[in-house]
N, C-alpha and C positions, 0 to 999 in steps of 0.2 A: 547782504548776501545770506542766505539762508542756508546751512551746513548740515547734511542731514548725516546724524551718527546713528553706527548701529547699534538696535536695540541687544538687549541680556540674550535674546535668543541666539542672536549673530554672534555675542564676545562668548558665547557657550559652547558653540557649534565651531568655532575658528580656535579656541583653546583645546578641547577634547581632540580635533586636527591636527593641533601641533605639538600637543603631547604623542599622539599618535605615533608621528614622524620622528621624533626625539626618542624612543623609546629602545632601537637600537642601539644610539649613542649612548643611552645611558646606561643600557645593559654592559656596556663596555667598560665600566668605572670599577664594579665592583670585579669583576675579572681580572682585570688590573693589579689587583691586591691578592692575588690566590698563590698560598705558601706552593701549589704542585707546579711539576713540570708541564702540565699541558693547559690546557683549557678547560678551566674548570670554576663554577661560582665557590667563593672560599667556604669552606665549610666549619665555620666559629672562630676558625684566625684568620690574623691578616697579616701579608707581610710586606716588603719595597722589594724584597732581592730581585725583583724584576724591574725595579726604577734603577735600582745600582746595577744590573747587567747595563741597561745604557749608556751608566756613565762608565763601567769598567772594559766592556767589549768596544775595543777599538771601530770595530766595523758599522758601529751605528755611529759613530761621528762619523768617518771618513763617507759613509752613504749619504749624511744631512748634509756634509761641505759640499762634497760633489754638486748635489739638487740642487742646491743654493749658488752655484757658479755655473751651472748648465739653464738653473732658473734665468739666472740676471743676464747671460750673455745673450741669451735665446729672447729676453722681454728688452735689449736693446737694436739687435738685428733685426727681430720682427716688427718690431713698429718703427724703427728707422724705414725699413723697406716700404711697408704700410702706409708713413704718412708720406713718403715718395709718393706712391702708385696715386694714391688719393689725392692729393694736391696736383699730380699730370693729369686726373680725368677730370678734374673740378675747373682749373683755371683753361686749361688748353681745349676740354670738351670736342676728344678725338670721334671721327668717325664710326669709328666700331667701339664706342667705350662699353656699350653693354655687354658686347662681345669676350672684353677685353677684363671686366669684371665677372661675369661669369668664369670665364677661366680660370680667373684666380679665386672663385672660392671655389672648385671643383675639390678641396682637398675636403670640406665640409659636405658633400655630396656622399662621395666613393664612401664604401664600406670601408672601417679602416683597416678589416684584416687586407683590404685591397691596397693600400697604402703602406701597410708593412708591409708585405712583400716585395712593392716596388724598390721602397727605399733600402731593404736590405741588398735585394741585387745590386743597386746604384753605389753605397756603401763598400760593399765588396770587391764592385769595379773601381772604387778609388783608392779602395787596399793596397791596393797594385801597383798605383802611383807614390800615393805617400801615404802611412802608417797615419799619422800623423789626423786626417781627416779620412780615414775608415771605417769599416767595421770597429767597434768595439772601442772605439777610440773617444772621447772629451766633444771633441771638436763634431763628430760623423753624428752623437746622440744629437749635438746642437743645431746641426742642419737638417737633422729629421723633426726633430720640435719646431724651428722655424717654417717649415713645410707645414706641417699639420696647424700651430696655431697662426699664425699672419693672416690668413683670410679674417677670422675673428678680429683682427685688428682693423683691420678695412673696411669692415661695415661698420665698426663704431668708430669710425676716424671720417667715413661717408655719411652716415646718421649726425655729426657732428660738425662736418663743412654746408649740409644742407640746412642748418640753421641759422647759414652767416648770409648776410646781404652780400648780394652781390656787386650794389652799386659801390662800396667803398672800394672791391679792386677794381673795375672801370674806374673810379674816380683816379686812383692810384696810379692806373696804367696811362690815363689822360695826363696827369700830372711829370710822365715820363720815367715812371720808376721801374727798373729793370723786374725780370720775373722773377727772380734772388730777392729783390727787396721786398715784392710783392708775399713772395711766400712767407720770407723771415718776419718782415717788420709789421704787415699788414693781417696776413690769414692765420696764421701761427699761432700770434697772441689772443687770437679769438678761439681758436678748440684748443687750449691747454689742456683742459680739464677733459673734455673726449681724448686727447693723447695720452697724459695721466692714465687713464681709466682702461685704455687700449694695452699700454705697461703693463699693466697690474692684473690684468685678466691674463693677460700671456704668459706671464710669472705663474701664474698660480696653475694656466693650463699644464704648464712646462713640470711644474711643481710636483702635479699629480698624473703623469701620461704613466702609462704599463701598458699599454696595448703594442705602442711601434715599439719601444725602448725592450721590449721583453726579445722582439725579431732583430733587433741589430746590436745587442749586447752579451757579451758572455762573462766573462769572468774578470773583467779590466776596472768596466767601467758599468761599476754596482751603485744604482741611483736607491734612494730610500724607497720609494715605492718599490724598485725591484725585490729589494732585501726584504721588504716586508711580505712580498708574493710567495716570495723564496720561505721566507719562514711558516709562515700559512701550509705551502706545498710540499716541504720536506718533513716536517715536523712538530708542526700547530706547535710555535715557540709561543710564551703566555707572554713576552717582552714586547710583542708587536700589539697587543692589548693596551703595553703600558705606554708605548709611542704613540698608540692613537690617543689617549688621554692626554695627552701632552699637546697634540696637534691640535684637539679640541680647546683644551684650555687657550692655546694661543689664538686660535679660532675667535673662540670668543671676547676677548679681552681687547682685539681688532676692533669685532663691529660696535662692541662696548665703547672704544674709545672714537671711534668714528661718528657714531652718534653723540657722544658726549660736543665734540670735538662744531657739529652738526647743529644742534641744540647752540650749543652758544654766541655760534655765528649768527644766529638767528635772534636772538636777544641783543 
């Protein structure tokens, strides 16, 4: 097989690209480090008092714990639902499944200021019912991140059952095994890795939403992206410079080890 690499022209023209691209991000580093109150390149010092406002201002943990449990709840509801829907249009191959799919990614269609709006009104009528899964509430941001991202789950949980044979469950169902077994024992263990991967996008979409989270949130239930909008909006705080450093480094230290991880599976 013959593997054609690209030439110096290409690693020149795709490096100069992704410096390009990265140059925001790294304009964000030394900012990070600016003794002032605002936003500003440090001008001959450097200081952390904006790494230790992280750790001393209660409100930036309590904003990462939040994310972090609205993340996880939200990346098990949505792909539990997800590889529902997807396993009923795969194995039972309903009538209107196109139908039936399109509905469900309409939340990737609608503009999402159309989306937050709905779900605010929706939210607010559950206000009513119970605090508990409302406006402003834990539970109400986790039902509007599950709306917004679960479509995303379905097409790569569909992209991911269209890669499995289909004779094994005919063979399965011929051998008499219920559609419980069929799901669990047979189709399951074959898109792990698309479920996995449907997880972990939904986590991370959940992660970073501000757009519906900014319309159904006030003052209760302050996710990190809010907080860092908030600080941006009220007062260009230079701490949210020093969280996205942080966010970056984590960033990358992931795909680092994922590659690492990648690489030696391969050896």
């Amino acid at each position: 097989m013959n593997i054609q690499r690209p030439g110096p022209a290409a690693l020149i023209l795709a490096s100069l690209a992704g410096i390009f691209l990265a140059l925001p991000l790294i304009a964000v580093v030394p900012i990070s480090f600016t003794p002032s109150r605002f936003l500003t390149m440090p001008n001959g010092a450097l200081s952390l008092i904006h790494y230790r406002e992280l750790i001393e201002n209660p409100d930036w943990a309590r904003s990462v714990l939040l994310s972090l449990r609205i993340g996880v709840l939200t990346s098990i509801i949505a792909t539990s639902l997800a590889v529902t829907f997807a396993l009923g249009i795969w194995m039972f191959q309903p009538r209107f499944s196109g139908l039936l799919v399109g509905f469900v990614l309409l939340p990737m269609i609608v503009p999402p200021v159309v989306s937050a709006m709905t779900l605010y009104f929706l939210l607010t009528g559950l206000s009513q019912v119970s605090g508990l899964i409302g406006y402003d509430s834990l539970l109400g941001v986790t039902l509007a991140h599950v709306v917004m991202t679960a479509p995303f789950a379905v097409v790569l949980i569909l992209v991911a059952l269209a890669q499995v044979d289909r004779r094994i469950d005919l063979a399965a169902r011929g051998l008499g095994a219920t559609p419980a077994q069929r799901a669990f024992r047979i189709i399951l263990p074959n898109i792990k890795f698309g479920v996995a991967t449907a997880a972990l996008l939904v986590f991370v979409l959940s992660w970073e939403e501000i757009g519906v989270t900014l319309f159904i949130t006030s003052v209760d239930t302050i996710t990190l992206p809010r907080l860092m909008w908030m600080g941006v909006h009220d007062n260009i705080d230079p701490a949210i410079a020093a969280i996205s450093v942080v966010l970056i480094v984590i960033t990358t230290l992931a795909l680092l080890g994922r590659m690492a991880w990648q690489a030696s599976h391969r050896h």
